[in-house]
C-alpha positions in Angstrom: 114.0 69.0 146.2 114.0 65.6 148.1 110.1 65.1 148.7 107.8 64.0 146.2 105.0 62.5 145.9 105.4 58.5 145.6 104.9 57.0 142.9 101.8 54.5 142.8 102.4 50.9 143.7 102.1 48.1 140.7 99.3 47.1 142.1 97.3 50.5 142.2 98.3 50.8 138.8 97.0 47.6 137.2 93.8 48.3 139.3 93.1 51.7 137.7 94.5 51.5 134.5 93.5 48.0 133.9 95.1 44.4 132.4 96.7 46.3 129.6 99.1 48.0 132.3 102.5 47.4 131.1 105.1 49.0 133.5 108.3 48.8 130.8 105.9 50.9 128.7 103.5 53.6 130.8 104.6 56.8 130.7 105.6 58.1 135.0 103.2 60.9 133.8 100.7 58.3 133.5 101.4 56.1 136.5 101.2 59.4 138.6 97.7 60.4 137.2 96.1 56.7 137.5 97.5 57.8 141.6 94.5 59.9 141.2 92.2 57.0 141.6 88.5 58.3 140.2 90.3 61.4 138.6 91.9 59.1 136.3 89.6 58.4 133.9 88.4 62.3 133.3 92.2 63.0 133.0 93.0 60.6 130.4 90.1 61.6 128.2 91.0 65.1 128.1 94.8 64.0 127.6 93.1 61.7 124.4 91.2 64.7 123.5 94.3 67.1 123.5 96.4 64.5 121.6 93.7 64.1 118.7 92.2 67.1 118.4 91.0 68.0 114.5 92.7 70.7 113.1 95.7 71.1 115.1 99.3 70.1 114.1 100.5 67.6 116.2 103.7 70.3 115.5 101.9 73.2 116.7 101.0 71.2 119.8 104.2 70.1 120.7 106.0 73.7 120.3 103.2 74.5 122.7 104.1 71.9 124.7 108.1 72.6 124.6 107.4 76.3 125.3 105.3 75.4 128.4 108.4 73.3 129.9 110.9 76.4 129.2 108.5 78.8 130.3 107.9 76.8 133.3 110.9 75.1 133.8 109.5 71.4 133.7 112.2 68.9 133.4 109.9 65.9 132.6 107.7 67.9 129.7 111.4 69.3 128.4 112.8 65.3 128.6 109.4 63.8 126.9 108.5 66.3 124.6 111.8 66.6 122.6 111.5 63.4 121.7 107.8 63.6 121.0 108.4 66.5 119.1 110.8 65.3 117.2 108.6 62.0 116.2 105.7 64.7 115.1 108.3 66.2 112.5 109.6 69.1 114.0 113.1 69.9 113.5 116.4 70.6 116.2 116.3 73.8 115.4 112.3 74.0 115.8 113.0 72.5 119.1 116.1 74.5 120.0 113.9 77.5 119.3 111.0 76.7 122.0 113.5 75.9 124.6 115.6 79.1 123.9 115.2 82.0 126.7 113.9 84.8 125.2 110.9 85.6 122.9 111.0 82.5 120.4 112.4 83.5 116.3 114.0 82.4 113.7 111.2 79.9 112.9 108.0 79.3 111.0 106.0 82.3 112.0 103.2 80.2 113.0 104.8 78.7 115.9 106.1 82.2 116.6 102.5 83.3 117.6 101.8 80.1 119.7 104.9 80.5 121.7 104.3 83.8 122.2 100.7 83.0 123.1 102.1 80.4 125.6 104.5 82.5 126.9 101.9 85.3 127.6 99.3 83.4 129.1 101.6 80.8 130.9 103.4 84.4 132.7 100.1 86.4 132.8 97.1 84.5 132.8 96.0 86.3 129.7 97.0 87.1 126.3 97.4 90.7 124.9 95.1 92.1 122.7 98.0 92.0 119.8 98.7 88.6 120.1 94.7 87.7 120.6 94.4 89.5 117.4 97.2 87.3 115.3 95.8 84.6 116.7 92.0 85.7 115.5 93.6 86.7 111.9 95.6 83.9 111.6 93.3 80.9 112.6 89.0 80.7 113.2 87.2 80.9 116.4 87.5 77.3 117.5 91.3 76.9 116.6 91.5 79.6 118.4 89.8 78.0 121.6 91.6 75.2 121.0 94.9 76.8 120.8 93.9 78.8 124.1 92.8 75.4 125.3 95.5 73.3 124.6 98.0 75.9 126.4 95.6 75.8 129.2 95.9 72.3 129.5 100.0 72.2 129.5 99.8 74.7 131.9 98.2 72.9 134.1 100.1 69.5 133.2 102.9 71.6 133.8 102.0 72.2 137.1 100.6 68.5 138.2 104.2 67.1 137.3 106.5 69.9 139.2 103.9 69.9 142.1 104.2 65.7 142.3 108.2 65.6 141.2 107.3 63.1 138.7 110.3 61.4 138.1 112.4 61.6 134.4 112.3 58.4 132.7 115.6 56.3 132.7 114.3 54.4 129.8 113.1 54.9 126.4 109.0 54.2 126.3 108.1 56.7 123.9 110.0 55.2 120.9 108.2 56.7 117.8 104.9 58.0 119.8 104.0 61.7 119.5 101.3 60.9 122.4 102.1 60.1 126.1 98.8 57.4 125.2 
């Protein structure tokens, strides 16, 4: 793969993202979605929303997250997310386990059902009724919708940074985040 999508100039940047714009520290995820211009603004609320929402481990979200990458085969959410993960408490082998190939095991059942819900409706657009059903016995309507949401969401995140080729970082911005914000 030798085309991508540029990467927006300084100058775009500062304009859309504002003063605060700090190239040493903005995520290329970021940078890529303030090239959006007026989508900017929707995108980063919904990346705020998905970060914070009440009621979901920042854990859960970021096996979700690793499990997207795999399923999808994202190197930028695989780089970022490891380390993000790791910052939000989850251990190697928590994070070996979303990335393995196969049906995820071997760790809390909890994040067993998410990565299976991620794989199913990241490969199928859907979930199963059995795995619908864990989900339903397991957690209550809205976590549920969130949960469905958030995969959603990495899904399509997923599919914004392999469709641009957003580029890996080289440096270390994230330091002890466990948000790309």
């Amino acid at each position: 793969m030798n085309v991508s999508i540029p990467m927006p100039a300084d100058d775009v940047l500062r304009h859309v993202i504002g003063e605060s714009y700090n190239p040493a520290k903005v995520l290329n995820v970021i940078k890529m979605f303030a090239g959006t211009d007026d989508l900017y603004q929707a995108t980063i609320g919904l990346v705020n929303a998905v970060f914070r929402a009440r009621g979901i481990d920042p854990r859960a979200r970021e096996m979700i997250i690793l499990r997207s990458a795999k399923i999808l085969n994202v190197p930028y959410e695989a780089q970022a997310n490891r380390q993000m993960a790791a910052n939000a408490g989850l251990s190697t082998e928590e994070i070996v386990a979303a990335a393995a190939d196969g049906p995820v095991t071997g760790v809390n059942p909890d994040y067993v059902l998410l990565c299976k819900a991620t794989d199913e409706l990241s490969l199928t657009a859907t979930l199963t009724d059995e795995t619908l059903s864990a989900l339903l016995a397991r957690y209550d309507e809205t976590i549920c919708r969130k949960f469905v949401l958030l995969i959603a969401w990495f899904n399509l995140l997923s599919r914004f940074l392999n469709g641009c080729r957003v580029p890996l970082e080289t440096t270390d911005k994230l330091g002890h985040r466990t948000a790309p914000i």
